[in-house]
N, C-alpha and C positions, 0 to 999 in steps of 0.2 A: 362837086363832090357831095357826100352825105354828110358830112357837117355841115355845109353851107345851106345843103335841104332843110335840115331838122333845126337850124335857126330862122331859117324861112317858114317856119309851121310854126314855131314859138311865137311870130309875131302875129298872125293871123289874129282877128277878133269876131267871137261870133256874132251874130245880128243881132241888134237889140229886140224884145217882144212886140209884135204891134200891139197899140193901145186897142180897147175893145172897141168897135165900132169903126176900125180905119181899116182902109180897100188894102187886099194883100198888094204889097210890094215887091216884084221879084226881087230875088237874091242878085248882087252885084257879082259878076262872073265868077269873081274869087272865090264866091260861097256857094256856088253855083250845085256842087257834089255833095253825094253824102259819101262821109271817112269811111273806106275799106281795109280790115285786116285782114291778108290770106297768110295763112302759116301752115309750114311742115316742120311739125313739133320732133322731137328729138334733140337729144345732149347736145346737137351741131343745129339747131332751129333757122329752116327757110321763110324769112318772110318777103310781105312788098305792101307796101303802103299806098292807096289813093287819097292823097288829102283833098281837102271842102274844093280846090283851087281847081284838081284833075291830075294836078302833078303826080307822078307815081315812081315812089323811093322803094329800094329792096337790100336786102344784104343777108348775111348770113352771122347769126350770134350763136357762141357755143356758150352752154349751161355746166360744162363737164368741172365739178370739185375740184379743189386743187388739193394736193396730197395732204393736205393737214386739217382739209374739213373734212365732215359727216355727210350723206349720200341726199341730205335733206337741201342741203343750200343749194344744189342746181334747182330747186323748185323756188325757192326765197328768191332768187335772181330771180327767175321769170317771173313769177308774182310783179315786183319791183317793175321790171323790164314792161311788162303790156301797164303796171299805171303810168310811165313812162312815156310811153308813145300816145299813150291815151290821152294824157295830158299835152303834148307837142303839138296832139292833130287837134286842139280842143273840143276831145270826144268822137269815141268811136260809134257810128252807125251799126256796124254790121262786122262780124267777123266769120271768116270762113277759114276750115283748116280740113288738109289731106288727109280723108277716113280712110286707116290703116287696118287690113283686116286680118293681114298675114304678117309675122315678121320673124327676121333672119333669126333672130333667139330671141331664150326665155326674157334675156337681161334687157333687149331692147321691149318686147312686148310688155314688161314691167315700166319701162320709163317711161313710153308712149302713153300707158294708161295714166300713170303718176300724170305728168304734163297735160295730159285728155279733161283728166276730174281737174286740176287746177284752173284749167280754161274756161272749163262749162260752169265754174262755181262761180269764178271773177265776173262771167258774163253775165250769172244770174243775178248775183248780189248788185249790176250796173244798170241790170234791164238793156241789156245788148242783143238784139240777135244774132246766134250764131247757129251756124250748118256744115254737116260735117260733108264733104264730097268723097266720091271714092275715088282711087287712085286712077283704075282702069278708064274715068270719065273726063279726066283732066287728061291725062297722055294721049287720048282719042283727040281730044278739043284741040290742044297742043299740036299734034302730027300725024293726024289721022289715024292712026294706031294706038289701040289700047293695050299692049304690052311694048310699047316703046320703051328701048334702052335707055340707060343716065346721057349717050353721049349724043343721042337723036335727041333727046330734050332738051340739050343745052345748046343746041345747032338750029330747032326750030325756036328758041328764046332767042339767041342774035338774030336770028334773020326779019323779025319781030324789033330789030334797033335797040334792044337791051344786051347789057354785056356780063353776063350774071357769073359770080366767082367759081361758083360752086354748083352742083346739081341739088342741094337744098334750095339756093336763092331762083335756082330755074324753074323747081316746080312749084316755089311761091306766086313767082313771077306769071307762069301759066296759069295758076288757080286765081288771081286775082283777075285776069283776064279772063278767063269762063265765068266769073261771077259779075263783072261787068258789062261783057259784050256779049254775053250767048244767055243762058235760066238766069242767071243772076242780074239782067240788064234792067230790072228796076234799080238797084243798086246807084 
C-alpha cells in the first residue's frame, strides 16, 4: 500500500560525498535512479513518483478548500505537499507535469495556472528541473492516440500492471513513464 511505500522512502539515505581524489563508486541499486515527479495539477492532482530505488508510487491528492477556508489554501497544501514528497524521496531530480493548453472553464484554467506558477517557482527556488509535456504527447505515448478518452487511458495504465484510482493518477502514471522510458529516458 502507499503508506508502507512512503515509509519505505523515509528510510532511504542518500550516498555520502566521495572524498576528492577517490574512483567513482557506483550507486548501490537502491540509489541506482534519479527521483521523478510527474503531476497533473488540478484541485483533484495526478501524481506518480519514481523513487532513487525504481519503485514507482502514484495516487491521486485533492487541493479543493474546505467550506470555511479562503481560495488560497488549496495552493498552501500543495506548496506543503511537493516539500513533502520531496523530502520522503530525499529530493527530487526532475519534475514533469501535464502542459495544459485548453481547459473546460475559466475557473479551471485559473487554478491550473495558480498550481503551474506555484510549481515552477518551488522548482526554481530548489534548482529542480522541470518540463512541461503536452497533453496530446502523453495519450499518444500512452495508447497510440493522442486524443485518447479518460477511459482508454485508464485501460492502457492497467494493462501496463498499474491500478490507478482515477484518470488524474492514470495520466500521472503515463507521464512518468514517457519521461522515463521514451524523451525523458535519461531521467
Amino acid at each position: 500500500p502507499l503508506s508502507e511505500t512512503i515509509m519505505a522512502l523515509a528510510t532511504l539515505t542518500p550516498p555520502a560525498p566521495l572524498a576528492s581524489g577517490s574512483a567513482a563508486i557506483p550507486l548501490p541499486v537502491a540509489l541506482a535512479h534519479r527521483a521523478v515527479l510527474a503531476l497533473d495539477l488540478g484541485t483533484t492532482t495526478g501524481w506518480a513518483l519514481r523513487a532513487r530505488d525504481g519503485g514507482i508510487t502514484s495516487g491521486s491528492m485533492t487541493f479543493k478548500p474546505s467550506r470555511f477556508e479562503g481560495g488560497g489554501m488549496r495552493y498552501l497544501r500543495f506548496h506543503y505537499w511537493l516539500g513533502e514528497i520531496a523530502w520522503l524521496a530525499h529530493g527530487l531530480q526532475r519534475v514533469v507535469f501535464e502542459e495544459v493548453r485548453a481547459h473546460a472553464g475559466t475557473d479551471a484554467g485559473h487554478i491550473y495556472g495558480g498550481f503551474l506558477g506555484l510549481l515552477t517557482a518551488w522548482c526554481e527556488q530548489r534548482g529542480v528541473p522541470y518540463e512541461g509535456v503536452p497533453v496530446g504527447t502523453i495519450k499518444r505515448f500512452a495508447t497510440g492516440k493522442g486524443n485518447a478518452d479518460k477511459a482508454t487511458m485508464i485501460a492502457a495504465i492497467r494493462a501496463r500492471g498499474f491500478n490507478p484510482a482515477d484518470d488524474n493518477e492514470a495520466d500521472a502514471i503515463a507521464l512518468l513513464l514517457w519521461a522515463t522510458e521514451s524523451h525523458g529516458g535519461h531521467a
